[in-house]
N, C-alpha and C positions, 0 to 999 in steps of 0.2 A: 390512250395515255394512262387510262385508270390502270389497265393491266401492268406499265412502267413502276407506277408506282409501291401496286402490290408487290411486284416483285422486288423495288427497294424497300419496302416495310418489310417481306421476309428476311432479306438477306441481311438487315441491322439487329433482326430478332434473333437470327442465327448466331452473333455474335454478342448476343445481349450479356454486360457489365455483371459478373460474380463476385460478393466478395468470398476470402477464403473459406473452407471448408470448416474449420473452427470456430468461425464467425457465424456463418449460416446457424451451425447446431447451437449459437449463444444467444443469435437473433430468437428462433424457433422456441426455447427455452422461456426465455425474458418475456414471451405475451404468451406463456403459459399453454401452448399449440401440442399437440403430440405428434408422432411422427402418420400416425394413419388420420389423423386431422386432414395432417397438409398433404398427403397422399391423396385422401378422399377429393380435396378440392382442386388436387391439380391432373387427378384421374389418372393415377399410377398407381404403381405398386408399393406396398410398406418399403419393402427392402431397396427399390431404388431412391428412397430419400434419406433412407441410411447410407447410402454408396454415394448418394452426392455430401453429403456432411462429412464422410469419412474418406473422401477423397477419393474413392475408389474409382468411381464415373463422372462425368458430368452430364449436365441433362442438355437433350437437344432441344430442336424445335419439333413442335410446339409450342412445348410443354419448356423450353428454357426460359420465353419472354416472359410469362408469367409468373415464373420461381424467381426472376428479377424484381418484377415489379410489386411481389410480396416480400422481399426481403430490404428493397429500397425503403416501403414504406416499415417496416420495422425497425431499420435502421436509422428512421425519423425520430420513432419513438423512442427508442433507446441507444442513444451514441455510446458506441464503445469509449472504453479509458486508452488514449494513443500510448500507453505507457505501459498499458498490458497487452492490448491486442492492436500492434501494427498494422499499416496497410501493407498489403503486399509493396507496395511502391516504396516504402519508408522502410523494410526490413534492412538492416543492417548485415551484414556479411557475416557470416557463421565460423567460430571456429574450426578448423580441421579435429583437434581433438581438447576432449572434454573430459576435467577428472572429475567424482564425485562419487555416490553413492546411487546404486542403481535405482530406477524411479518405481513408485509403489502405485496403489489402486489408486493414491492421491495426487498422482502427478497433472492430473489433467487440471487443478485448482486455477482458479485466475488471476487466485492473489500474489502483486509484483512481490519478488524477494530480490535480495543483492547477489542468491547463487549465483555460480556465474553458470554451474547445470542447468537451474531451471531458467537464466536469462537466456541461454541457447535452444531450451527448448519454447519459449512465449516465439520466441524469433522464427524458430521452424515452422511454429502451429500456425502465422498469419501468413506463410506461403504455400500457395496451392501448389507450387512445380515440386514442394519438397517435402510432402506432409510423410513420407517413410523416414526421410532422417534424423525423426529424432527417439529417443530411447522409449517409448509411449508402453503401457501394460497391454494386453492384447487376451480377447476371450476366444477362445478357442476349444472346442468340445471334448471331453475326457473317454478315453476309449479303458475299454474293461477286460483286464487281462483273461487267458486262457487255463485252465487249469494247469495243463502243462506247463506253463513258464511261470508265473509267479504266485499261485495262489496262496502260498504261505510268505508273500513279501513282508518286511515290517514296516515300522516307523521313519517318516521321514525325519531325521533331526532336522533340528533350528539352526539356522547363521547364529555361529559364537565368532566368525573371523569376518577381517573387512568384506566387504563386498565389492564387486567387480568395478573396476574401470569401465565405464562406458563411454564410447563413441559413436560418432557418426558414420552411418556407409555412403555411400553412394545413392541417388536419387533412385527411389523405386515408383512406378504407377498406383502400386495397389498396397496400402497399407490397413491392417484388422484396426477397427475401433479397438476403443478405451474394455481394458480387463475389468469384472467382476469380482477377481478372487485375489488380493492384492500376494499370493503366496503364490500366482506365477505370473506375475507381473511381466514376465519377458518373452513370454510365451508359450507356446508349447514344444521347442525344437530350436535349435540351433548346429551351425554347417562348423562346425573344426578342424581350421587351416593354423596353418604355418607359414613364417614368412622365412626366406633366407638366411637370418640370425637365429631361426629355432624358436620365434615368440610366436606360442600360438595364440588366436583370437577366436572368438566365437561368433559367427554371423547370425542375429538370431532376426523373427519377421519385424518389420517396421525398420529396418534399414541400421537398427542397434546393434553395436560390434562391443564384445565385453573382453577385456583383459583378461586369458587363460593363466594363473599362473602354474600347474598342473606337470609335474614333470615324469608324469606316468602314468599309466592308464588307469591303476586303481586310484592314481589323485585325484586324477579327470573326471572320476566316477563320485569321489567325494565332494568334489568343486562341486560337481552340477547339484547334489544333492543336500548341499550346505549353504549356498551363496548365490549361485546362478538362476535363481528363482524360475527355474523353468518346468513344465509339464500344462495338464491342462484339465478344467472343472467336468463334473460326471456331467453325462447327457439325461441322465434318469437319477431323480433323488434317489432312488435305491440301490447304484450300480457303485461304482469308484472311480476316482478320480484316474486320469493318464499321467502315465509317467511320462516324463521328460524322453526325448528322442536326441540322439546325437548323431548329425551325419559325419562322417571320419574323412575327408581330401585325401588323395593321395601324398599331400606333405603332411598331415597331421599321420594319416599311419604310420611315413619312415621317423617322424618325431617319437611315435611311441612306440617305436620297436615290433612293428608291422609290416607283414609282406606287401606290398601294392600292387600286387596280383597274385593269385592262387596258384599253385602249380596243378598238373592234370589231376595228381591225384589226389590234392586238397576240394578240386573245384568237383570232382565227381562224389567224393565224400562229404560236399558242402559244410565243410569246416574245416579250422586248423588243427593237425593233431595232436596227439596230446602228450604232452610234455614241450611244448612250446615255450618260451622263456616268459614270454608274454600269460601266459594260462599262470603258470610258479607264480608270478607276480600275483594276480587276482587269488591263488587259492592263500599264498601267505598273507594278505588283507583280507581273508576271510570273507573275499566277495566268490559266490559263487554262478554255473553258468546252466541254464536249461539244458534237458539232456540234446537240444538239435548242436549245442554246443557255440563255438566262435565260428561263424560265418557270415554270409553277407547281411542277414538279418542276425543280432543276438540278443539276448537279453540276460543282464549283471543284476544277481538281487542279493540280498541277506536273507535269514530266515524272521518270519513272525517274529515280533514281541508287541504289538497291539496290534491296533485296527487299520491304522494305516500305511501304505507300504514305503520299500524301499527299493525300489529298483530302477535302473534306465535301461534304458533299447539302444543297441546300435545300428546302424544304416551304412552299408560300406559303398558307395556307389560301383568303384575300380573292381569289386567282385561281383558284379553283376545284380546287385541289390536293385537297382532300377531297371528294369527289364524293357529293351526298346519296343517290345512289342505294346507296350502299353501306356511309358514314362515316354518315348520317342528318344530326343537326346539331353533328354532332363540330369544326367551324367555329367556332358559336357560343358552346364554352365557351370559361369562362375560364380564363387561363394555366396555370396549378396544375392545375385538373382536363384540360385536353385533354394535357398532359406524363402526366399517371397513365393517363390513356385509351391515348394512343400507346404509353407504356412498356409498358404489360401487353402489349399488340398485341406491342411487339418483343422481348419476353421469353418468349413465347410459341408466336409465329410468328416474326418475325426484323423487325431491321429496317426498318420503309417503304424500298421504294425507287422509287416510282411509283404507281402506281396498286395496287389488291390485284387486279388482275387480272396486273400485270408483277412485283408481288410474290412472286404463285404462282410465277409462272415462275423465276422467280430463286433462292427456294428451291428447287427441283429441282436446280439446278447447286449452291448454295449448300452441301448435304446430300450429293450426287453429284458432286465436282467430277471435268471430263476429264482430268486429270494428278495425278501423283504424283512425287515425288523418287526416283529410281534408287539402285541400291546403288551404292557406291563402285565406282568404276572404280579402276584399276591406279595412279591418280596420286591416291587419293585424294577425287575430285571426285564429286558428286553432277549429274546432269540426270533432264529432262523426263523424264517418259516418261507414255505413255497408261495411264490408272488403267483397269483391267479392272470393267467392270459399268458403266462410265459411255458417254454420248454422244459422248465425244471433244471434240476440240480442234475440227474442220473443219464444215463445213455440209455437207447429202449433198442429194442430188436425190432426190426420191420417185419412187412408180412412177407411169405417166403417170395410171393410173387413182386412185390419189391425189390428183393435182393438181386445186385448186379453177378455177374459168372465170377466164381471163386470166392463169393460169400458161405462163413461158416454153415449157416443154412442150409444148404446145399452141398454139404461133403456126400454126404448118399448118394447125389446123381452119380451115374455111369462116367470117366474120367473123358470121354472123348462127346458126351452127349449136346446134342446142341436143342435151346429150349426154343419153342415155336411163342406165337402170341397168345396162344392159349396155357401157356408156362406163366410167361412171362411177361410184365409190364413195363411196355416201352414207348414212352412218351416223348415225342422227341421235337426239335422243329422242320419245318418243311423242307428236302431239298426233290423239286417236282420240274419236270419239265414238256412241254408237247411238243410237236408239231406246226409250225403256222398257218391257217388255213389261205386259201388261195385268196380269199379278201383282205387276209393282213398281208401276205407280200405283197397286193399293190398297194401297201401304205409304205411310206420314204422312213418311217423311223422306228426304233425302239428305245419307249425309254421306262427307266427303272424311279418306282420310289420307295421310299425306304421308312420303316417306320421308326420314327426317334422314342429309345431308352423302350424296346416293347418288351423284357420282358419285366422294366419295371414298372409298366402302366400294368403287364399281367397280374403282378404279385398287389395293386392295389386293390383293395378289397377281397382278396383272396381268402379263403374261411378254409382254413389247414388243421389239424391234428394236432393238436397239443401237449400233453404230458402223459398220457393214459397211452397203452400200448394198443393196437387193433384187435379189432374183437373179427373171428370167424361166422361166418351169415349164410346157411346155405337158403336158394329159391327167395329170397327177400324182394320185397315189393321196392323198386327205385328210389329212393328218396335224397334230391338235388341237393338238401340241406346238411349232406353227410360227408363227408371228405371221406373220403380211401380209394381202394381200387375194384371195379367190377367185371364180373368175369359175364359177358354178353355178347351176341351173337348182332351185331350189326349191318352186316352184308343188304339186308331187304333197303336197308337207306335208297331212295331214287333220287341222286339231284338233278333229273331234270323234272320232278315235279317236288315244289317243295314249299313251304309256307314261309312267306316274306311280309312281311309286316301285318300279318296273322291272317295274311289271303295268300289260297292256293296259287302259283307261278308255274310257268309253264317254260323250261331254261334249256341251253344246249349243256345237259349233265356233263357230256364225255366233255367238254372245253374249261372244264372246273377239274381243281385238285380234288380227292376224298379229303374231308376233315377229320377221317379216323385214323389215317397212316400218316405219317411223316415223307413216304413216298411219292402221297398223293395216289395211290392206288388203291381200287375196290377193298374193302375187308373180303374174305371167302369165307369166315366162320366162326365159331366165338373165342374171343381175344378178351384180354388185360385191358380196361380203361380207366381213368382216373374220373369223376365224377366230373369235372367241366366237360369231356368230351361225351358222354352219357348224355347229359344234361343238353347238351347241342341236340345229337339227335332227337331230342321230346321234342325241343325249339322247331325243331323243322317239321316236327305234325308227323312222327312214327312213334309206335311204341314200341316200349323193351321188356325183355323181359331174364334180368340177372341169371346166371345159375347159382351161382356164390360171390360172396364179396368177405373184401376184408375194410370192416369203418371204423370211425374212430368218435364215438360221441362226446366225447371232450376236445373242444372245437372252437376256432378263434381266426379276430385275425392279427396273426401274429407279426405280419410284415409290414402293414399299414404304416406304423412310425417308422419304420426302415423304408419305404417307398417316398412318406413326404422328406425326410432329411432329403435324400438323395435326387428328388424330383426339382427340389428348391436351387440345390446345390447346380445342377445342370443348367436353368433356367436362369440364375443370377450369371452363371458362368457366360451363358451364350450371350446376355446383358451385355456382360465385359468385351466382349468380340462384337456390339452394334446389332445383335438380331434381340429385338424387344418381342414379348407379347403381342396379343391381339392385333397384328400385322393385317392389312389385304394382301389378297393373295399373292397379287404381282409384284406386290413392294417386297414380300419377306421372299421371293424367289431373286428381286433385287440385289437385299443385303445378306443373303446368303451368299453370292456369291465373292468366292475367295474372303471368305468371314476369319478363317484360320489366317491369314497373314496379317492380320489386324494387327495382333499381340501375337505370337509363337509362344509365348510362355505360358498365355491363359489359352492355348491351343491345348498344349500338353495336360493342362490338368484337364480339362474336359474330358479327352482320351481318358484319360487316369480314372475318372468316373464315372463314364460310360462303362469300362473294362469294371469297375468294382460292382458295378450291376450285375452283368452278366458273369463276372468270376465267382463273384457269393453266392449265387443261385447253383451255381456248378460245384460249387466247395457242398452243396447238400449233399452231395453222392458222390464225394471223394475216395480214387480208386487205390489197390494197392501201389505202391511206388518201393524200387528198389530192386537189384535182382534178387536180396537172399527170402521175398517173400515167393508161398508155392500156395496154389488152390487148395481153400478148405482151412487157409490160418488165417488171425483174425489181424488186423493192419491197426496201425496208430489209432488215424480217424475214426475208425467205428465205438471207441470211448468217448468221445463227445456226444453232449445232447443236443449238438445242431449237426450231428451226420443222419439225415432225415430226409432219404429218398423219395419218401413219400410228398413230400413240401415241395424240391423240384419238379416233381413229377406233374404238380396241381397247376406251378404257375407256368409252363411250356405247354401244358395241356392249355389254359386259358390263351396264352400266347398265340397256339397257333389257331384255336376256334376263334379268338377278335379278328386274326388276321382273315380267316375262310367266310367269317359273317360279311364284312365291309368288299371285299371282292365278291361276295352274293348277290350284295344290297348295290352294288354297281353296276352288275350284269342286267340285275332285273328291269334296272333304270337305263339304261344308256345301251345295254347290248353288247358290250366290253368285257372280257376277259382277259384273264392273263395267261399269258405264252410260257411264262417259268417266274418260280418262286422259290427263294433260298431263307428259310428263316425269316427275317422280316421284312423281305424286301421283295417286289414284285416288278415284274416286266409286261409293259403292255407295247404292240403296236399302234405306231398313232399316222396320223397327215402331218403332225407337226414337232416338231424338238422339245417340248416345255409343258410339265406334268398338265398345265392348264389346257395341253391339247386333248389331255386322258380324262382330266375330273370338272366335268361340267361344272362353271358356277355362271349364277344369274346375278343381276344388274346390282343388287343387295349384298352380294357377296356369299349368298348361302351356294350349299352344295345338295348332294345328294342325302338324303340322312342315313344316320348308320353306316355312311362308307367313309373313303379316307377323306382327310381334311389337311388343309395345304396349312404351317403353322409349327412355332416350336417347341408346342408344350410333348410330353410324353404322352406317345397314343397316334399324333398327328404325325402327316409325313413331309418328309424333304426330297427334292430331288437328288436321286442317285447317278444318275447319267444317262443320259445318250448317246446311240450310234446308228448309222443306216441300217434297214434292213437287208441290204446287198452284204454288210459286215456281219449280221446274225446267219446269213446263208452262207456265206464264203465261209466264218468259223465253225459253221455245224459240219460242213459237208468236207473240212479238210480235216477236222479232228474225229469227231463221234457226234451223229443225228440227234443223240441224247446227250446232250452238253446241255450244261445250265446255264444257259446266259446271264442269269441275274446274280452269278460268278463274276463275270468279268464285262457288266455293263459300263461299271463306275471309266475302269482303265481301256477297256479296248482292247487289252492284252494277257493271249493265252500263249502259258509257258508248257514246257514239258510237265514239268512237274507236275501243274494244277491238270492236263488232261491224262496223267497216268504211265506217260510213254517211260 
């Protein structure tokens, strides 16, 4: 019977009495608590007791019945005023629309007024189902433009005209706390639609819809940078603040005299051409456009006249601006939900400013900016000065072994010449595959795991090259503490004898990938390495010996603040989808599963940055693009000081040795290898369906050390999939014996295309 009971003491806790969201953060407040206070004691995370206060999540059990019964007895202490803060049960019915003046950093106050705005919004804030509808300020991270697009932006003018109408949207799940910088009080982005009679609105995050009165594109541009208090605050005191984003509907573009889709040879010249009625407009308001021009991404600025600028970004979705490879069908929603979609993204991550592949990048500078303001000089005056730990102001030239094929660098080579490993450095991730031996086909399964965000767990603590260009080193003694590339002879590596937690191992070598190729194949001679992969071989008890190198003794890490945003940003996000932290094992393979249908929308941003990880690491050695470029000219990107092959290079190299240590450190423990390996993701045969058949844990929960660990943080892995082993044999032997299954373990299915035919 006690077991009865427990089981009705959980299930009353599961439901355990909240009040709103508003209320909680007034309780919490009122006995002077912080938020890591009440973290610490309810053994969570900071940020989840921000996501319960801000409506974002609510907390489960365990951890709900006791956020009750601290918030019950606070609520002893301190009774709310029923005239300021409603019960949810006593709120009044909300108007549909609401005129008044848009709400500032000071909207969140609690003192009653007879507005009938702020009486709509006391009313929103005591209901938990509708904490997005009401016009709330919202903090959201400031992204730092590019040289190319606005570096001579100006001044943002002040509101001299009314300010916006605002209303309500439609309920959203997830709304950004209270803004910090009351000069964007509305955010950082708003989605601009049209309705039928031509009145457009602006859907901006928190579920606030603002009266457009705007009857053209360069008004549009004024509006938002006059009245719409939109953009968002720097991430680094030394960087600047983000400009306002505008996404354009396909009714707001036929509003403003805009195609709603590109024609072939707009979309292959990724713009509109030029003398478009639309472009006259902007050049006669004397707004102008970056030279990539009007396309699915653009950006409208003035020129300098002080320190702050003046520019917005536009976002066309109907031109392909959200790319499904990465947004999904973040296109398709509508106004109100793709505004909460985007927002979380820039509240998050920062921002859109392109693609999440030029997003990654941009954050880097964004978090790390090349300058700083100097101490006052003798008169007073502040300047420039290069901020130490960053990439600087300038674009540097890499080392020639760096450089990708058709880099200026290399116009001497011979026009047909192809460069071996001992040219060239090519750092790359794993795609590896074997044979199964005759003891893994009598095992019933294979199945794949996958390492979550690895090449942003690579780039954490990564010690990369900084401002100073590479110095040439011939015969140099090895030293792990130098980032660049080494020209060495690795071949003698043995992995079937090799040193695993600092004692000699005795392993089946050939059933191991090499950790110096990306193929997983022996080296034969000396090759291009970037110092993590060097650095492994010492690891495993060989020595080396350089011929030459190119290093860089000015040295940092420069990714670290770009790896935490972005690690936070994932791990709050998967929050939002029900997969928590420090999970057991069996529970988080639990709530993994089908985690994505939870929310769809907080699916997509995930995607989004997952993809800004792995696109910004890839935007370091961005190739030429375009046919009228020819080998030996020099491309856009290599004017930037974050096109820096060398930095890719460092954290794919660490990427793939974390990945080659932990499948070591498995072998040597359990006898376990992997059959195929694609980047971050490995295939073992097992007896049973469920990574727990591959990765031993004991009665405590621990695992093997140094190998993989079941878990959502970045670094740890999830399951990828399963299928029979009769499926890995049936697909090897009807396509190619060298097929990579940890290609197609997720789906099960191989197409033409993916085996070549």
């Amino acid at each position: 019977m006690s077991e009865l009971f427990d089981a009705v003491d959980a299930l009353v806790a599961s439901r355990s009495p909240l009040p709103a969201p508003a209320e909680r953060k007034r309780l919490r407040q009122a006995h002077g608590l912080t938020l890591d206070e009440v973290a610490t004691a309810l053994k969570v995370r900071r940020a989840t007791v921000s996501g319960w206060e801000a409506g974002r999540t609510e907390p489960r059990p365990p951890e709900r019945d006791a956020y009750a019964r601290l918030l019950k007895r606070l609520a002893a202490l301190y009774p709310a005023d029923t005239d300021t803060t409603p019960s949810t049960q006593d709120t009044a019915p909300v108007p549909e629309t609401v005129s008044g003046p848009a709400p500032s950093a000071e909207a969140s106050s609690e003192a009653p007024t007879p507005s009938v705005g702020q009486a709509h919004e006391a009313a929103v804030k005591s209901d938990p189902q509708n904490t997005a509808m009401r016009p709330v300020p919202v903090p959201v991270p400031a992204s730092v433009p590019d040289s190319a697009s606005c570096a001579e932006a100006g001044p943002r003018p002040s509101s001299t005209s009314r300010r916006p109408r605002a209303r309500s949207a439609a309920p959203q799940q997830t709304a950004p706390a209270a803004a910090l910088d009351a000069r964007f009080a509305n955010g950082p982005l708003a989605v601009i639609d049209a309705d039928a009679d031509r009145q457009v609105v602006a859907y901006c995050v928190g579920g606030l819809i603002l009266d457009v009165p705007a009857k053209s594109l360069p008004a549009l541009v004024d509006w938002t940078l006059t009245e719409a208090q939109l953009g968002a605050e720097r991430l680094n005191g030394s960087g600047k603040d983000g400009d306002p984003l505008l996404v354009l509907t396909e009714a707001a573009l036929e509003r403003y005299g805009l195609p709603v889709t590109l024609s072939d040879s707009e979309r292959l010249a990724g713009r509109l051409p030029e003398g478009h009625k639309v472009l006259k407009q902007l050049d006669r308001a004397d707004w102008r456009l970056t030279k990539r021009g009007l396309g699915p991404w653009a950006r409208i600025y003035r020129p300098a006249q002080g320190r702050e600028r003046q520019c917005v970004q536009l976002c066309v979705p109907s031109w392909s601006a959200l790319d499904t490879r990465t947004w999904g069908d973040a296109a398709k929603l509508a106004p109100a939900e793709l505004a909460r979609l985007l927002g979380t993204y820039a509240s998050r991550v920062m921002t859109p400013r392109g693609s999440t592949a030029v997003t990654g990048l941009e954050l880097m500078t964004a978090l790390n900016p090349p300058t700083r303001a100097s101490r006052p000089d003798e008169d007073g005056r502040r300047h420039k000065e290069h901020r130490p730990g960053s990439l600087g102001e300038r674009a540097m030239d890499c080392a020639p072994c760096e450089a990708p094929d058709g880099h200026p660098l290399l116009s001497d080579l011979p026009r047909f010449h192809q460069r071996g490993p001992a040219e060239m450095l090519f750092e790359e991730a794993y795609d590896w595959a074997r044979e199964l031996t005759d003891a893994e086909c009598m095992m019933r399964f294979v199945v794949g795991i996958d390492v979550n965000l690895a090449f942003g767990a690579a780039a954490n603590g990564a010690v990369v090259g900084l401002a100073q260009p590479p110095v040439h080193v011939t015969d140099p003694p090895f030293d792990p503490t130098l980032p660049g590339a080494w020209l060495v002879d690795l071949s003698h590596v043995d992995l079937s004898r090799v040193l695993v937690a600092k004692q000699w191992r005795q392993l089946e070598g050939a059933l191991l990938p090499s950790p110096f190729t990306p193929t997983g194949e022996r080296p034969e001679g000396p090759a291009w390495y970037a110092t993590p992969t060097v650095a492994y071989a010492v690891e495993l008890g060989y020595d080396v010996a350089p011929v030459e190198a190119w290093v860089r003794q000015d040295k940092g890490k420069f990714l670290d603040s770009w790896y935490k945003r972005l690690r936070n940003a994932y791990v709050d996000t998967m929050g939002d989808l029900g997969v928590g932290e420090k999970l057991p094992p069996a529970e988080f393979l639990r709530v993994m599963d089908d985690y994505k249908q939870r929310d769809p929308e907080m699916a997509m941003v995930l995607d989004a940055i997952k993809a800004t990880v792995k696109g910004g690491i890839g935007k370091l050695r961005e190739r030429a693009r375009g046919g009228g470029w020819k080998p030996g000219q020099a491309w856009p990107a290599l004017s930037r000081p974050t096109w820096r092959p060398d930095i890719r290079a460092a954290v794919i190299s660490r990427a793939r040795v974390n990945m080659h240590r932990k499948m070591l450190n498995l072998a040597a423990a359990t006898g376990r290898y992997p059959v195929a390996v694609l980047s971050d993701c490995a295939v073992y045969a097992a007896d049973g369906p469920s990574p727990l058949d591959v990765l031993p844990y004991d009665a405590d929960g621990k695992t093997v050390p140094g190998s993989f660990r079941l878990g959502v943080s970045p670094g740890m892995v999830k399951h990828e999939g399963t299928r029979t082993t009769l499926w890995a044999e049936e697909v090897r032997e009807k396509y190619d014996r060298a097929l990579n299954l940890a290609r197609y373990v997720k789906t099960g299915e191989v197409t033409a295309k993916d085996d070549g035919e």
